[in-house]
C-alpha positions in Angstrom: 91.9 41.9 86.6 95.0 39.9 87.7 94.5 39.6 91.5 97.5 37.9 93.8 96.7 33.9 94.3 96.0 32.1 97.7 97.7 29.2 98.5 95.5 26.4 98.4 96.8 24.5 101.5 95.2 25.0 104.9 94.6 28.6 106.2 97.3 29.5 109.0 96.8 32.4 111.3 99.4 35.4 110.7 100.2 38.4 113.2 101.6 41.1 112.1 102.2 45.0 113.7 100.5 48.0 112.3 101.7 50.9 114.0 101.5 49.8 117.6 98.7 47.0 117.0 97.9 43.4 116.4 97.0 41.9 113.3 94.0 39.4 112.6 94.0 35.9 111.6 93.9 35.6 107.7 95.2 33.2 104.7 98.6 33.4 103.8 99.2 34.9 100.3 101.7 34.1 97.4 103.7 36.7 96.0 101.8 37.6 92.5 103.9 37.6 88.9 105.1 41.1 88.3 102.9 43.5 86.5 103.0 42.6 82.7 103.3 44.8 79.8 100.2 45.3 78.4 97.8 46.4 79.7 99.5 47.9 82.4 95.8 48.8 83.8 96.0 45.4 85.4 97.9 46.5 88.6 98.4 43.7 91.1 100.8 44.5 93.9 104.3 43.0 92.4 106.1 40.3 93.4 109.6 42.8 93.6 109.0 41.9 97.4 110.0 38.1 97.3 109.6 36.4 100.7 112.8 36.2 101.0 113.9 39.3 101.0 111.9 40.2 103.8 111.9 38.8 107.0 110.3 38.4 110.7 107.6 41.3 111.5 108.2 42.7 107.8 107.4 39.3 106.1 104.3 39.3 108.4 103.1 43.1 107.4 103.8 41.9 104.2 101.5 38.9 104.0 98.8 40.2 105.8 98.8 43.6 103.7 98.4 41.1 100.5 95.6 39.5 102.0 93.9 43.1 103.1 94.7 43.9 99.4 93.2 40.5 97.4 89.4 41.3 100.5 89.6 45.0 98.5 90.4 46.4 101.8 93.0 49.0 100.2 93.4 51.2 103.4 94.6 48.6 105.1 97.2 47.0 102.8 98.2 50.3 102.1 99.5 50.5 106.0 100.2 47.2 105.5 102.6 47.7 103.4 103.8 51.1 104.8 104.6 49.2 107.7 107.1 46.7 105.6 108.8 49.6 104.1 109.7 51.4 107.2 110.6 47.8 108.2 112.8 46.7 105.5 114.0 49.9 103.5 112.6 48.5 100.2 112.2 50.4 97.6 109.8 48.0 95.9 107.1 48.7 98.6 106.8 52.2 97.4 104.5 50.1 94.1 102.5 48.4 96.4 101.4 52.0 98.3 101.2 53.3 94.8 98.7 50.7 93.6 96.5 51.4 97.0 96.5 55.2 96.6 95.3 54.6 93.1 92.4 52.3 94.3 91.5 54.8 97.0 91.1 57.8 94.3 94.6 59.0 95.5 96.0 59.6 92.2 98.2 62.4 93.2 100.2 60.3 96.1 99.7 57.1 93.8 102.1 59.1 90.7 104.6 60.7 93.6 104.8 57.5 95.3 105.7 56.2 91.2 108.2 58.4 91.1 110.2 57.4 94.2 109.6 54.0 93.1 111.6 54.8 89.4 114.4 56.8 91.4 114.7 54.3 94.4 114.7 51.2 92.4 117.3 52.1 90.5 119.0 49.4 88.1 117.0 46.7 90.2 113.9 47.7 88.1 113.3 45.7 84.7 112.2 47.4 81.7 108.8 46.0 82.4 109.1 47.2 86.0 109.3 50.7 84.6 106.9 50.5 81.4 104.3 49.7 84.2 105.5 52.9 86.3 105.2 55.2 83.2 101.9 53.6 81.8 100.0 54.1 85.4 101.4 57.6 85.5 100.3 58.8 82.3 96.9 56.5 83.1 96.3 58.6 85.9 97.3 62.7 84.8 94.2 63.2 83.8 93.0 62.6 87.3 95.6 65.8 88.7 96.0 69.2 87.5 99.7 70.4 88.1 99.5 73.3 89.9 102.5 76.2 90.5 102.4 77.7 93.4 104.6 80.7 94.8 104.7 82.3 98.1 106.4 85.5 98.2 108.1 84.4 101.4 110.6 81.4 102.1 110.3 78.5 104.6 106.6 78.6 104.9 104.8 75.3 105.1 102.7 73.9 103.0 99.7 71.7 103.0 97.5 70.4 100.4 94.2 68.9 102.5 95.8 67.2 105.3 99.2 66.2 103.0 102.1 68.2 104.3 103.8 68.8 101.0 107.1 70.9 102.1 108.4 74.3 102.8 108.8 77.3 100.3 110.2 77.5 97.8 108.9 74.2 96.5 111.4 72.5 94.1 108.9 72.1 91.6 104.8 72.3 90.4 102.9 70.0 92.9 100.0 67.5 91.4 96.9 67.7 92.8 94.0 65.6 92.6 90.6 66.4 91.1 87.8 68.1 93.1 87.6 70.4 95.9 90.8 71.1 97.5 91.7 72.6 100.4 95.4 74.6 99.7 96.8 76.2 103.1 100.2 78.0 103.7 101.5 78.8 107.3 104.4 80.3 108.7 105.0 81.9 112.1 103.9 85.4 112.7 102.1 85.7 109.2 98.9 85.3 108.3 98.1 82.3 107.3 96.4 81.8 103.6 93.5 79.0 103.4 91.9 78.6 100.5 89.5 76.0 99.0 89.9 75.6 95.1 88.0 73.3 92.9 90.5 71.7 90.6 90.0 70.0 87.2 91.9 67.4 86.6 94.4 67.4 83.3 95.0 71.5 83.6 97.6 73.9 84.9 97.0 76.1 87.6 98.9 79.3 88.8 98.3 80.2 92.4 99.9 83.1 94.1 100.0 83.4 97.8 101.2 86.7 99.5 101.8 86.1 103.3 101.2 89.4 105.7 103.3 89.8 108.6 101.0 89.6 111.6 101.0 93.7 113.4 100.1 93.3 116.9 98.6 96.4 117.3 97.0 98.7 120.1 95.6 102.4 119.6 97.5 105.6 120.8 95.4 108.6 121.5 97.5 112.2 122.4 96.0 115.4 123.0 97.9 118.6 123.6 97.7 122.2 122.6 97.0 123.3 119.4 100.4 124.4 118.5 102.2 121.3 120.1 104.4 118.9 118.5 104.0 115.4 119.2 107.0 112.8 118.7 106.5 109.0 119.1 110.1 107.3 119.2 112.1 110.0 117.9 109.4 110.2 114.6 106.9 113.2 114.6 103.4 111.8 114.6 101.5 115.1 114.1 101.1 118.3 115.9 97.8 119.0 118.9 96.3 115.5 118.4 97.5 112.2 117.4 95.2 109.0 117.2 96.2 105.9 115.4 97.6 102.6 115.6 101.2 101.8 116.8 103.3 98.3 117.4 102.1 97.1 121.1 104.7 97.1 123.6 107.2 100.7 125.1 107.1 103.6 123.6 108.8 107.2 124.6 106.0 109.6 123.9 107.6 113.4 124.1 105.5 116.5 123.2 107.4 120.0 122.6 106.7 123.6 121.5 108.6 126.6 121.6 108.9 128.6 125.3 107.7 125.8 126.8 109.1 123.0 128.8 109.3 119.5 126.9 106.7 116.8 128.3 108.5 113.0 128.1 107.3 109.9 129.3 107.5 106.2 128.7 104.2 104.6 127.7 103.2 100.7 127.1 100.9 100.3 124.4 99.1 96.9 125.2 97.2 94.7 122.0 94.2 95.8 121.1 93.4 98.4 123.7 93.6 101.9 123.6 95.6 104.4 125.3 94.7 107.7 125.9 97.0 110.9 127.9 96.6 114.9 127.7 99.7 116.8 127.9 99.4 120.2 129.3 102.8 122.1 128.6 104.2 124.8 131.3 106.1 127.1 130.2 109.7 128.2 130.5 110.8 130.5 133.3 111.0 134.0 132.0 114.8 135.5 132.0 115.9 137.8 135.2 119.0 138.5 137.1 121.4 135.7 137.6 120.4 133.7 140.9 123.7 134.2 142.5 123.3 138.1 142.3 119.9 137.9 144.0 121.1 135.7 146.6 124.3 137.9 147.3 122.3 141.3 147.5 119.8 139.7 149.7 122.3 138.5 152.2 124.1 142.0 152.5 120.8 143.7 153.6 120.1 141.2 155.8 123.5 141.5 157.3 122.9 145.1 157.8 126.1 146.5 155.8 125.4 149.7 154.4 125.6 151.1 150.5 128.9 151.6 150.3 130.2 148.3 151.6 127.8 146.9 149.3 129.1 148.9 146.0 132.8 148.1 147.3 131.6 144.2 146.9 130.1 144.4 143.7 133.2 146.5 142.7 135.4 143.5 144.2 137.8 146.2 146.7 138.6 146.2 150.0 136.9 148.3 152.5 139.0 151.1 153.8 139.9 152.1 157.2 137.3 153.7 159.2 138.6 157.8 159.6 139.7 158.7 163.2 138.5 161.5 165.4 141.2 163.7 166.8 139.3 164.6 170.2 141.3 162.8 173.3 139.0 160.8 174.9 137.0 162.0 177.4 137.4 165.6 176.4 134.0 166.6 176.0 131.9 167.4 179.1 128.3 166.9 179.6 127.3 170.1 181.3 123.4 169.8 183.1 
C-alpha cells in the first residue's frame, strides 16, 4: 500500500492545535501523489492539500495529522485533519477524514464524508479525483445497509449510536454501518424510541418509529349518590362514582341531580398521586309562600293592627274613618 513519504532531511519538531491542545514533536511529512486509478484500494491521504494552500496553524494540523496517519494512528490524523478543515475551509480535507473513517471501520461516515467531498470539490476535482471517490464508495456498501426510516412526527432528532444525524423528516435513507446499532429518536414531550438493531451490511432496512405524546397523569376518584351526575370540565364522566386518570394540573369538578342543589369546586390534580372527594348533595328548598308575604303578615301582628286593617292591606285601600259616637262628652254619670 502507497503510504505518504518522509523527507529524508533532519527531523524538525512541529506544533500544531488540536482542539485546545498542543501537539508533539514529529518528522515533517511530504504531501503524497494523488490517489491513482487503479486500484483505487490504495488510499493514501491526497496531495489536493498542497502546502501552499494552507498556511500557519492549518499547515501545522496538516503535517502533523500526516505524520499521525503514515505511525497508523488514524484517530488522530483524523482530528488532525478535522482541525485543518475547520481552519482552512477546504474541501479536499473532507478525503483525508474519509480515508481515516475507513481505516477505523467507519464506513458509513467514510462514504458521507465521500459524498461532500464530490459536491464540495466541485470542478477542482480531476477525473481521477472522482473515479477514486466512486471506487471507495462502492468498495465499502457492502460494509452499510441503507436504512429508511420514518417518524410519524416532524422535527424530532435523530441519532444513530452517538452520530447526530438530523431532524425529521430526513431528506433521504441513512447508511448505516454493520453490526449492532444503537437507533434513538427524541423530541420534547414524547417518548423517546431507543432501539438496538443488528444490521447486515449490503441490505435495506425499513424502520418505523411512532412517537407518544408524554400524558402527565394523576388519578381522580369521585363518590356521590347513586343517582348523581358527575361532570369533569364541562364533559360528563359518569354518574355515582368516577375513578380514572385525568391531565394533572385544575380542574372544575361539578356533581348535579335533580331537586338538589349543584356541588362545584375547583380541584388540582397533581402527577401521579391520587385524589379522592365525596360529595353529599342537599337538596333544594321546598316551594311555600313568597318571603315578602311572610314577612309583611308577621309584622302586622306584631304591630298589633287588627283583621280588618290587615285585609284592607292586602286589598291595597285605605283605612276608613273611625265612626263617631253622638253622646256629648261627659253625659254619662257614674252613679255609686
Amino acid at each position: 500500500m502507497r503510504r505518504p513519504r518522509r523527507s529524508r532531511g533532519v527531523p524538525i519538531a512541529i506544533s500544531f492545535l488540536l482542539g485546545a491542545g498542543l501537539g508533539s514533536q514529529a518528522s515533517r511529512a511530504e504531501e503524497p501523489p494523488p490517489p491513482t486509478e487503479g486500484p483505487v484500494g490504495e488510499d493514501p491521504p491526497t496531495s489536493a492539500a498542497p502546502s501552499s494552500a494552507i498556511t500557519g496553524a492549518a499547515k501545522a494540523a496538516y503535517d502533523a495529522a500526516m505524520v499521525l496517519y503514515a505511525d497508523g494512528d488514524y484517530a488522530g490524523a483524523l482530528l488532525g485533519f478535522q482541525r485543518t478543515h475547520d481552519l482552512s475551509d477546504s474541501p479536499d480535507l473532507l478525503w483525508n477524514m474519509a480515508l481515516c473513517e475507513k481505516k477505523l471501520g467507519h464506513y458509513a461516515r467514510a462514504i458521507r464524508l465521500l459524498q461532500r467531498y464530490q459536491i464540495e470539490g466541485g470542478d477542482r476535482l480531476t477525473d481521477k479525483d472522482r473515479t477514486g471517490a466512486e471506487f471507495l464508495i462502492e468498495k465499502m456498501k457492502s460494509f452499510v445497509s441503507t436504512v429508511r426510516l420514518t417518524v410519524n412526527e416532524q422535527g424530532a432528532t435523530v441519532f444513530i449510536d452517538e452520530d447526530l444525524i438530523g431532524t425529521t423528516p430526513l431528506a433521504k435513507p441513512l447508511l448505516i454501518d454493520m453490526g449492532l446499532r444503537r437507533i434513538r429518536v427524541v423530541k420534547k414531550r414524547f417518548s423517546t424510541f431507543d432501539e438496538r438493531r443488528q444490521i447486515v451490511g449490503g441490505t435495506e432496512i425499513a424502520v418505523a418509529v411512532r412517537l407518544e405524546e408524554e400524558r402527565h397523569e394523576g388519578r381522580l376518584v369521585v363518590i356521590a349518590g347513586k343517582s348523581d351526575r358527575i361532570w369533569l370540565d364541562g364533559k360528563l364522566m359518569g354518574q355515582g362514582r368516577f375513578d380514572g386518570a385525568v391531565p394533572t394540573g385544575g380542574h372544575t369538578l361539578r356533581v348535579t341531580a335533580e331537586t338538589m342543589k349543584p356541588y362545584q369546586s375547583e380541584i388540582i390534580v397533581q402527577e401521579d398521586r391520587v385524589r379522592r372527594l365525596e360529595v353529599t348533595l342537599e337538596p333544594e328548598p321546598k316551594p311555600g309562600l313568597p318571603t315578602w308575604l311572610v314577612v309583611a303578615g308577621t309584622s302586622l301582628l306584631v304591630g298589633g293592627l287588627g283583621f280588618s286593617t290587615g285585609y284592607l292591606l292586602f286589598k291595597g285601600g285605605e283605612a276608613p274613618e273611625p265612626t263617631r259616637g253622638n253622646l256629648a262628652p261627659y253625659s254619662i254619670v257614674f252613679r255609686p
